[in-house]
Structure formats: C-alpha cells, structure tokens
C-alpha positions in Angstrom: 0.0 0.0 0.0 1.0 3.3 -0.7 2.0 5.5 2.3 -1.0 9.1 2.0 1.0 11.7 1.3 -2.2 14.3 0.4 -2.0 15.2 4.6 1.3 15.5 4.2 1.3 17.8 1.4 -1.5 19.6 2.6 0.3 20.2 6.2 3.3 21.7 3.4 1.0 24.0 2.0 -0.8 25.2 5.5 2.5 25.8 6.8 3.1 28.0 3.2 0.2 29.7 3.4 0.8 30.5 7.5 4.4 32.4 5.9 2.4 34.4 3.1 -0.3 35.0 5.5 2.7 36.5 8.0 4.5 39.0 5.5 1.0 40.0 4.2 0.3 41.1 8.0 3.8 42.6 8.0 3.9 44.9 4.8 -0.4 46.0 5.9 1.2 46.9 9.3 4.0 49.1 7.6 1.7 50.7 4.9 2.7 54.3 6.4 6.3 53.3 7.1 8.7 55.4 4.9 10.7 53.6 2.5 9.0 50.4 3.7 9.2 47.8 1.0 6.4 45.5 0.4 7.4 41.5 0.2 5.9 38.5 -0.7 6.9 34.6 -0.3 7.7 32.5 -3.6 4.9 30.8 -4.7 3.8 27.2 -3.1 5.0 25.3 -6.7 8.1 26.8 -6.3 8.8 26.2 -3.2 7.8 22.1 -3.1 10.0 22.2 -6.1 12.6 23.0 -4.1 11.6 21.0 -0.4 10.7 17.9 -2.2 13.6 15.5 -2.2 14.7 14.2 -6.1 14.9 10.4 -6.7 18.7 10.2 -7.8 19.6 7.6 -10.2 22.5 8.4 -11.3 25.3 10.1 -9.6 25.9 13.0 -11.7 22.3 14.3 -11.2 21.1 17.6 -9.2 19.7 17.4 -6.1 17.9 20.6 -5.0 19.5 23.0 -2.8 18.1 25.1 0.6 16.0 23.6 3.7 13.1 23.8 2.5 12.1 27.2 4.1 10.1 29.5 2.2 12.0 32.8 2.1 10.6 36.8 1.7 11.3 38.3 -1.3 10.7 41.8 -2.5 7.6 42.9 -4.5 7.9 43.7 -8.2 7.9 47.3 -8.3 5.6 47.6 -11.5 3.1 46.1 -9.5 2.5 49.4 -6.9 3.6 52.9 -6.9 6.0 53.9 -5.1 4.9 57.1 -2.6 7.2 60.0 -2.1 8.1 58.3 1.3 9.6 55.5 -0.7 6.9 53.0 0.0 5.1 50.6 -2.5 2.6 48.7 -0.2 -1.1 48.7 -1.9 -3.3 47.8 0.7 -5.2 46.8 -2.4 -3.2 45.0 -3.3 -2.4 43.2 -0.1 -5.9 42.3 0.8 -5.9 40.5 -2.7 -3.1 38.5 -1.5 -4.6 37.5 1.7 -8.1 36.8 -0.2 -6.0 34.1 -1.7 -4.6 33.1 1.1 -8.0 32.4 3.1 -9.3 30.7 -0.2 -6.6 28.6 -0.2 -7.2 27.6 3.7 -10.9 26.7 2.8 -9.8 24.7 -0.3 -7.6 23.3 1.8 -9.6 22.1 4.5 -12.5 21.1 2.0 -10.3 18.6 0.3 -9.1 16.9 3.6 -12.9 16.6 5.0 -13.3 15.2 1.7 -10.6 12.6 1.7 -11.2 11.8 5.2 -14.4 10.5 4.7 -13.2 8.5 1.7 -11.1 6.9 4.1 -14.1 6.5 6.5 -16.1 4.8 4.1 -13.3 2.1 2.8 -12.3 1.3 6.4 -15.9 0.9 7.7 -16.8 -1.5 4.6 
C-alpha cells in the first residue's frame, strides 16, 4: 500500500500559506512606514519544487538545494507605486493577496474533509 502523502502535502502547503499570510500582515502593518518595502513569499510550486527530495539515479544528477524554508522576497515594483516616502505597499493589493490566502485555507480544509471521509467509508466496509 502506498503510504497518503495528500496530509502531508497539505500540512506543506498550511505551513506556506501561515508564511504568506505572516509577511502580508507585516507589509499591511507598515503601509505608512517610509521607504517600507512590500514582500511577498515564492509561490507554493516553487517552493515544493525545491523541499521535495529528487529520486537520484544516477550520480551526476542535481539534487535541490536550501532547507526547505520558504523565504521573503521583495515585491515587483511595476506592481504598486512607489509614494514619495519611498513606500510601495497597496493595501489593495495586499488584501488580494490575503483573499487568496483564506481561499486557499478553505480549499484546503474542503479537500481533507473530503478525503477523510473517503477513508471513512473504505475502512468501515
């Protein structure tokens, strides 16, 4: 039997969206700082890209690189406008962010009720 690795990815991509969900809060609660740069966290792809360990076949092949931490990163600046104080957060733009965030929790959460009680139903048959 194959071990269930959908908890385990989905505990990878709570713990993701706990870190977006944490510089979100950080760059809305600096909004008025001066020269305050907004970040953001690589997206959840990119980071199991590099967190998920490689089969190696061969000697000569990659393996990734880092600890699997998902790391801040400034925001493009085409995406806001930069004040005269030198800051580019868009609470606009930030609220969008943590929309996705909270969609991504209940997707989250509605796709582990669901497998749980496909697991339910083949262990009670």
């Amino acid at each position: 039997m194959q071990p269930l690795q959908l908890f385990d990815l989905a505990f990878r991509q709570n713990e993701w969206l706990t870190q977006r969900q944490s510089v979100i809060s950080q760059n809305v609660a600096n909004a008025n700082t001066p020269g305050y740069k907004a970040k953001d966290v690589e997206s959840f792809e990119d980071a199991m890209r590099k967190s998920v360990p490689m089969a190696v076949t061969n000697g000569d092949h990659f393996s990734p690189s880092g600890d699997g931490l998902v790391q801040a990163r400034d925001n493009d600046s085409q995406q806001a406008e930069v004040l005269i104080s030198g800051n580019d957060v868009s609470l606009e733009q930030e609220f969008l962010k943590s929309n996705d965030v909270m969609r991504g929790y209940s997707m989250n959460t509605q796709i582990l009720r669901t497998f749980s009680g496909m697991l339910r139903t083949v262990t009670k048959g």
